[in-house]
C-alpha positions, -999 to 999 in steps of 0.1 A, spaced: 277 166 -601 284 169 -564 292 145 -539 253 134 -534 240 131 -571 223 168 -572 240 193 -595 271 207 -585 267 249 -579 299 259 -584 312 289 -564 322 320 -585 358 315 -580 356 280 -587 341 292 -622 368 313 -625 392 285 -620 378 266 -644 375 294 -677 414 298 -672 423 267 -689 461 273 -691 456 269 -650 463 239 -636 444 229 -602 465 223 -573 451 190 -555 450 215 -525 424 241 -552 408 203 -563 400 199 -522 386 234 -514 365 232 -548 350 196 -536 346 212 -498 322 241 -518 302 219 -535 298 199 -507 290 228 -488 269 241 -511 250 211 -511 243 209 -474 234 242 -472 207 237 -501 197 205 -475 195 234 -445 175 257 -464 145 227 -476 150 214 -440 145 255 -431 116 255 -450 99 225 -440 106 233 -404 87 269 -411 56 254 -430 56 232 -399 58 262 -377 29 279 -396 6 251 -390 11 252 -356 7 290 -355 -29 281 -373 -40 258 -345 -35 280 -320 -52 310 -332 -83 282 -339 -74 274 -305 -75 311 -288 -104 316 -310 -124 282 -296 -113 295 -262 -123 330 -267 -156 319 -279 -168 288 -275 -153 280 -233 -158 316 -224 -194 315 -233 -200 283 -217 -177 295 -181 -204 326 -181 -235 303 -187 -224 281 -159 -215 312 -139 -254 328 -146 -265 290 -136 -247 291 -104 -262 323 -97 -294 313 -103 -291 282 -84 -277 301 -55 -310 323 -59 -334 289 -56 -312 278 -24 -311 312 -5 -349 310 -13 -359 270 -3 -337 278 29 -359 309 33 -386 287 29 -371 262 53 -367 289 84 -402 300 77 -414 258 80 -394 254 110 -408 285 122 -448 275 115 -434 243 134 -427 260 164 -453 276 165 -475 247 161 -460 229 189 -463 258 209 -498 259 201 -505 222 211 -485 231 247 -512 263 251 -542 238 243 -526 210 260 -527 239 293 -558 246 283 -573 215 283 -554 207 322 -571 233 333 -606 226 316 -602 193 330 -609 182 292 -591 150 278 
């Protein structure tokens, strides 16, 4: 077992080591044989951490394409309704201030009508 509890992996040389059994381990072989198990447990740590890390990634990945995708669709088609309702609303006021010259223009006119009868009536002598 390793240092941690999870099942020592044992390094090709370190099984080596081991199947010569009229070798005896230096407490120098003992240390870099502890080191690689504890090294290979870390690194197992790494690669689950590795792997978490990239199914992490992946989801993130998949939100943003629903993302581009909502943006794409959904925003864009609403940007170039409210784009076509500007337009059209720029249409109605171009035309009401149309409208509004032509009023003020029929206004004009009016009051110069009431100064001609007005003269009218001066020189008629009519109240």
């Amino acid at each position: 077992m390793g240092e941690r509890g999870a099942p020592a992996i044992r390094s090709p040389m370190a099984l080596k080591i081991k199947r010569n059994k009229n070798h005896i381990m230096t407490d120098t072989e003992k240390l870099i044989l502890d080191k690689l198990e504890s090294m290979s447990v870390d690194l197992r740590e790494v690669k689950n951490k590795t792997a978490r890390i990239e199914d992490r990634v992946t989801g993130i990945e998949d939100r943003v394409t629903r993302m581009e995708l909502t943006i794409g669709n959904d925003i864009s088609q609403k940007i170039d309704m409210t784009g076509e309702g500007r337009d059209f609303l720029k249409q109605r006021l171009d035309e009401a201030l149309q409208f509004e010259k032509k009023r003020e223009g029929m206004e004009w006119e009016l009051i110069n009508h009431r100064m001609e009868i007005n003269k009218i009536k001066d020189r008629l002598d009519i109240a």
